[in-house]
VOMARRO-558236 format. One record per residue (C-alpha): residue in one letter; y, x, z. Coordinates in pm, whole numbers, padded with zeros to 5 digits, always signed. Layout:
<pts>
AYXZ/...
</pts>
This chain:
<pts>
X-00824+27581-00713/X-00660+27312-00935/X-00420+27074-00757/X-00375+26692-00887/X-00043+26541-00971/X+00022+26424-00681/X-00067+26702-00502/X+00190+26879-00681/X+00432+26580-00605/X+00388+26651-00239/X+00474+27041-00248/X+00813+26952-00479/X+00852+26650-00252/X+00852+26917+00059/X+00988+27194-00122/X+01267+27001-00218/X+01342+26893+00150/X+01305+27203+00275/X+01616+27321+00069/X+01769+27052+00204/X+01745+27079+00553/X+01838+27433+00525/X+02134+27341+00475/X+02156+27158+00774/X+02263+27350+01095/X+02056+27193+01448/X+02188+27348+01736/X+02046+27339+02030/X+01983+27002+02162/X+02286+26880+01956/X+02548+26986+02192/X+02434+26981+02519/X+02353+27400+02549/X+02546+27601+02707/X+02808+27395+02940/X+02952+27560+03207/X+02886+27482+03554/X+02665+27233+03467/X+02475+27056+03769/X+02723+27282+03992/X+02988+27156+03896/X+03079+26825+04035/X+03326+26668+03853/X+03313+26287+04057/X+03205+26152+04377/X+03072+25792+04384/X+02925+25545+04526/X+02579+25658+04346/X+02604+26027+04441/X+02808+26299+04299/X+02865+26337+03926/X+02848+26677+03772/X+02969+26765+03403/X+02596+26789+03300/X+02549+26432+03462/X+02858+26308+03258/X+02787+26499+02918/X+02429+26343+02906/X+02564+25981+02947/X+02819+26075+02666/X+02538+26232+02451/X+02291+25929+02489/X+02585+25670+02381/X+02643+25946+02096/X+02283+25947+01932/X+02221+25577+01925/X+02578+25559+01708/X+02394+25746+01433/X+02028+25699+01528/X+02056+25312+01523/X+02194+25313+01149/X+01952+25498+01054/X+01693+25274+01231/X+01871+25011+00999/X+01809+25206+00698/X+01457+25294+00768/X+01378+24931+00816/X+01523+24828+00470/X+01422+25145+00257/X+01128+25302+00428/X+00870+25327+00213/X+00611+25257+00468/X+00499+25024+00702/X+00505+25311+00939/X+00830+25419+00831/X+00982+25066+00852/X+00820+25038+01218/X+00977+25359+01332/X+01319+25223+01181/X+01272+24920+01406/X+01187+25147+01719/X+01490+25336+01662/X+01702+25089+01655/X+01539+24833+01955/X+01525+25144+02159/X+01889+25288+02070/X+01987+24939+02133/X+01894+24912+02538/X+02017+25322+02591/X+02351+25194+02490/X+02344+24874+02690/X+02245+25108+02980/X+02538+25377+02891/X+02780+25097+02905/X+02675+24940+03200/X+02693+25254+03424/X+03004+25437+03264/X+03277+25216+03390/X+03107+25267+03687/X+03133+25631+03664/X+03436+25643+03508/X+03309+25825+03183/X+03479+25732+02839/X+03242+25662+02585/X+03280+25776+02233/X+03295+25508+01938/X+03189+25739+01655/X+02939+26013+01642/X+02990+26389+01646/X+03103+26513+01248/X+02734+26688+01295/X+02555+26339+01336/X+02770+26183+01057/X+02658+26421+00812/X+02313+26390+00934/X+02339+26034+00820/X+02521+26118+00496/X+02246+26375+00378/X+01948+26073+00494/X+02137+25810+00334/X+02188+26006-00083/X+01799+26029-00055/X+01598+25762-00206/X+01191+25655-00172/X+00953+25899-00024/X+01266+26194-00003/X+01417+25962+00222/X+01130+25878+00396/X+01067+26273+00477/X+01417+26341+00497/X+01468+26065+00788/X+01188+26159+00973/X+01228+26532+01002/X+01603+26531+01108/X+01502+26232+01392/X+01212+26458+01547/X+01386+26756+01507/X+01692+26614+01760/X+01465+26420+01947/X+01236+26731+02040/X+01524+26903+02147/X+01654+26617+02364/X+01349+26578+02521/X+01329+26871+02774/X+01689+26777+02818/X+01621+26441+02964/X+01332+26596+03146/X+01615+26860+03301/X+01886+26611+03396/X+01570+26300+03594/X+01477+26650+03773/X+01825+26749+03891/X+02040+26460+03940/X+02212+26358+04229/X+02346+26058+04122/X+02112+25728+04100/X+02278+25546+03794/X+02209+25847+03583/X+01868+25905+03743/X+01800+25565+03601/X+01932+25645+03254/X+01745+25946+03194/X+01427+25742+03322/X+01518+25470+03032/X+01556+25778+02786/X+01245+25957+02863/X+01049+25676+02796/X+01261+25567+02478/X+01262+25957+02332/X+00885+25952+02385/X+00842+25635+02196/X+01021+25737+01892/X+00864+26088+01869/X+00567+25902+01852/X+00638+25622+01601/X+00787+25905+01412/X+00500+26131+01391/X+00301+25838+01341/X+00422+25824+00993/X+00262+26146+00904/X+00546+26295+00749/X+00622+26563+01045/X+00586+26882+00936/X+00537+27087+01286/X+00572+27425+01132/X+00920+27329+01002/X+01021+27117+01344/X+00921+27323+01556/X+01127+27608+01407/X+01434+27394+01410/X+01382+27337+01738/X+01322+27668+01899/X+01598+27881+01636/X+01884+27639+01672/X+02237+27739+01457/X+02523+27810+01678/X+02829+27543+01606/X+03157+27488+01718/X+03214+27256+01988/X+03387+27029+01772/X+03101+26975+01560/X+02869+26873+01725/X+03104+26694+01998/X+03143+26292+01947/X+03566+26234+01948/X+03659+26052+02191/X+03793+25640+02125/X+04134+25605+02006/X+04373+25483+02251/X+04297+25083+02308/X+04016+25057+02130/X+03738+24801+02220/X+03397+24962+02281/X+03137+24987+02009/X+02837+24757+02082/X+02493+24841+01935/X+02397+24498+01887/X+02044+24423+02092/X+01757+24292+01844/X+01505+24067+02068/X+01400+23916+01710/X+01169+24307+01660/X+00974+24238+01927/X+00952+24573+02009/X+00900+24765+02303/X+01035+25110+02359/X+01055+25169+02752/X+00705+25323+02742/X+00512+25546+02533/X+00473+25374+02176/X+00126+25276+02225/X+00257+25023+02455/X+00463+24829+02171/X+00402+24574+02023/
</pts>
C-alpha cells in the first residue's frame, strides 16, 4: 500500500514526538503517589473539618499545575495551529485561572503555603512544548496536557470521595469539572494518541521528590496571581460541551 506525502508527514510528525516524549519521565500523577499517611494523617483541625496531608498536598498540587498549565494555555492560544488547538489553549487557561482563585481563597484559610513556581518537572515540561514549532507543537502540547491530566483525574475523584474537610470538598468539585473539560477540549483536537497516553499513564517513571515537588515561595514574597480572563468567554466548571 502506497502512502501520500502527507501521510508520511504524519508518521515522522509522530515518530518524531514519540522520541521526544521518551525522554520525558511522567510519574505517577505528577507527585501525588505514594505519601505517607495520607487521609490518616491529620495534619490540621479547622473550622471546615480536619485537614490531612493528602487534603493539603492536593490544594498545593492544583495551585502547582495551573503555574505551568496556564502558560501553556497562553501559548496554545497564540501558536496553535488549530482552531481546536487555540480553543483548548483558552480552556486551559480560563479554567487554570478560577482553580487558582479557588486555591487562594481557601489556603489562608487552611493555613497551606502556596508555591509561586512549578515543580523543575513541570518547568521542563514547558521548556520541551515551548522549542517546538507548528503542528510538533501542536502534538507535543497536547500529549504532555492529557497525559497529566489523566493521571490527575482519579486523583480528584479520590480526594471529593474521602475528604473531611468542606473547603477542599469544594475544590476538588471545581477540579473535577475543570480536568474533565480540558481532557475533552484536548482530545477534541484529534491529536491524542491513546495507545501512547494511556501507557504514560498506567507505567509512570519513578522521580525524586524534588522533581516533581513545586519549591516553596521565598521568604516575603507576594503570591503569584493567575490573572482571570472573563474576555474568553469560556466556561470550564462543566464538561466542555457546556462552553461556550
Amino acid at each position: 500500500m502506497r502512502m501520500s506525502r502527507g501521510g508520511f508527514g504524519v508518521v515522522a510528525l509522530f515518530g518524531l514526538l514519540g522520541l521526544t516524549l521518551t525522554a520525558l519521565a511522567f510519574p505517577s500523577v505528577v507527585g501525588l503517589e505514594g505519601k505517607p499517611g495520607g487521609q490518616d494523617r491529620v495534619v490540621a483541625s479547622t473550622p471546615f473539618g480536619p485537614l490531612t496531608e493528602a487534603d493539603r498536598d492536593f490544594v498545593v498540587k492544583v495551585r502547582a499545575a495551573g503555574l505551568w498549565e496556564y502558560p501553556l494555555g497562553e501559548l496554545s492560544m497564540r501558536r496553535g495551529t488549530t482552531e481546536a488547538m487555540r480553543e483548548a489553549g483558552a480552556h486551559l487557561v480560563a479554567g487554570h485561572a478560577g482553580l487558582d482563585a479557588a486555591c487562594r481563597r481557601i489556603a489562608p484559610r487552611l493555613g497551606i503555603t502556596l508555591p509561586n513556581r512549578p515543580s523543575p518537572q513541570q518547568q521542563g515540561f514547558v521548556r520541551t512544548v515551548s522549542a517546538a514549532s507548528g503542528e510538533e507543537f501542536d502534538a507535543t502540547a497536547v500529549t504532555i496536557m492529557r497525559v497529566t491530566h489523566g493521571q490527575i483525574f482519579p486523583v480528584v475523584a479520590g480526594i471529593r470521595a474521602t475528604t473531611r474537610n468542606t473547603l477542599v470538598r469544594e475544590l476538588a468539585d471545581l477540579a473535577n469539572d475543570t480536568v474533565l473539560d480540558h481532557m475533552t477540549v484536548l482530545e477534541r483536537t484529534g491529536l491524542v494518541g491513546f495507545g501512547e497516553v494511556g501507557f504514560r499513564q498506567t507505567a509512570p517513571a519513578k522521580l525524586p521528590g524534588d522533581r516533581t515537588t513545586p519549591p516553596p515561595p521565598r521568604p516575603g514574597e507576594p503570591v503569584a496571581v493567575l490573572t482571570p480572563r472573563p474576555d474568553l468567554d469560556v466556561r470550564t466548571g462543566g464538561p466542555a460541551g457546556e462552553g461556550r
